[in-house]
C-alpha positions in Angstrom: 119.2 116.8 96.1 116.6 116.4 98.9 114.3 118.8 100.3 114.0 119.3 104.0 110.5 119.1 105.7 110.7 120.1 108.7 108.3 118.8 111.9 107.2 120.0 115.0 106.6 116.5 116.8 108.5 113.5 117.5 107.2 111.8 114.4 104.7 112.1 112.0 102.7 109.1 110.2 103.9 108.6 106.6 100.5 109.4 105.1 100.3 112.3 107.1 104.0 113.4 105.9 102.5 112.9 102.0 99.6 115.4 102.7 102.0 118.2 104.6 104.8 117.3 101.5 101.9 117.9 98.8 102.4 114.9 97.7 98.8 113.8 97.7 95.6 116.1 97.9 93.9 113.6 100.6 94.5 110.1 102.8 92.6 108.2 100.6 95.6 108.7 97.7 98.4 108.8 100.1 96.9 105.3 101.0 96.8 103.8 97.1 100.4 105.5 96.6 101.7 103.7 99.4 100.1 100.3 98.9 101.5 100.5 95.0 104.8 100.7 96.8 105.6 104.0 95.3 107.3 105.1 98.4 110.6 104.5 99.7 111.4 105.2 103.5 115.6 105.2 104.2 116.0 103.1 100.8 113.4 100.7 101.6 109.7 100.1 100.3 107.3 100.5 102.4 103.6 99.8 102.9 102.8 100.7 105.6 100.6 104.0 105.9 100.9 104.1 109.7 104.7 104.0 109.7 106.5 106.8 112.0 108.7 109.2 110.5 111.0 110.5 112.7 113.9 113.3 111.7 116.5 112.1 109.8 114.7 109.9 107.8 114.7 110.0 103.6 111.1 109.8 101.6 111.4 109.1 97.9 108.4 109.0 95.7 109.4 106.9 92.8 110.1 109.2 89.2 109.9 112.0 92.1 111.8 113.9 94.5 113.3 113.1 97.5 112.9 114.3 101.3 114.6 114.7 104.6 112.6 114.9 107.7 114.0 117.7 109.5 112.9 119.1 112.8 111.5 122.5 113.7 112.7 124.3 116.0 
């Protein structure tokens, strides 16, 4: 089951989502979780910190939950 975080821009960065998800306490973790390619974005590794999230997409953290961008409105 996925939980929905909700945004209230177009995107958000993928560190930044880590931070607003709890996920991390700071950048400089989100940024060693993400280059141990401990995330997933729609099903697929990724290493990149920068990368846009926009609603719709699914974050996994490996041996962790998943999440659904979601927008608020």
């Amino acid at each position: 089951m996925s939980e929905k975080i909700a945004i209230d821009t177009d995107y958000i960065k993928l560190d930044s989502f880590l931070k607003l998800a709890n996920l991390v306490m700071s950048g400089g973790e989100a940024k060693i979780v993400i280059q141990e390619s401990l995330v997933k974005v729609n099903g697929e590794v990724e290493n990149r910190r920068g990368r846009k999230l926009y609603p719709g997409d699914t974050i996994a953290l490996t041996g962790g939950s998943t999440f659904v961008i979601g927008r608020d409105e």
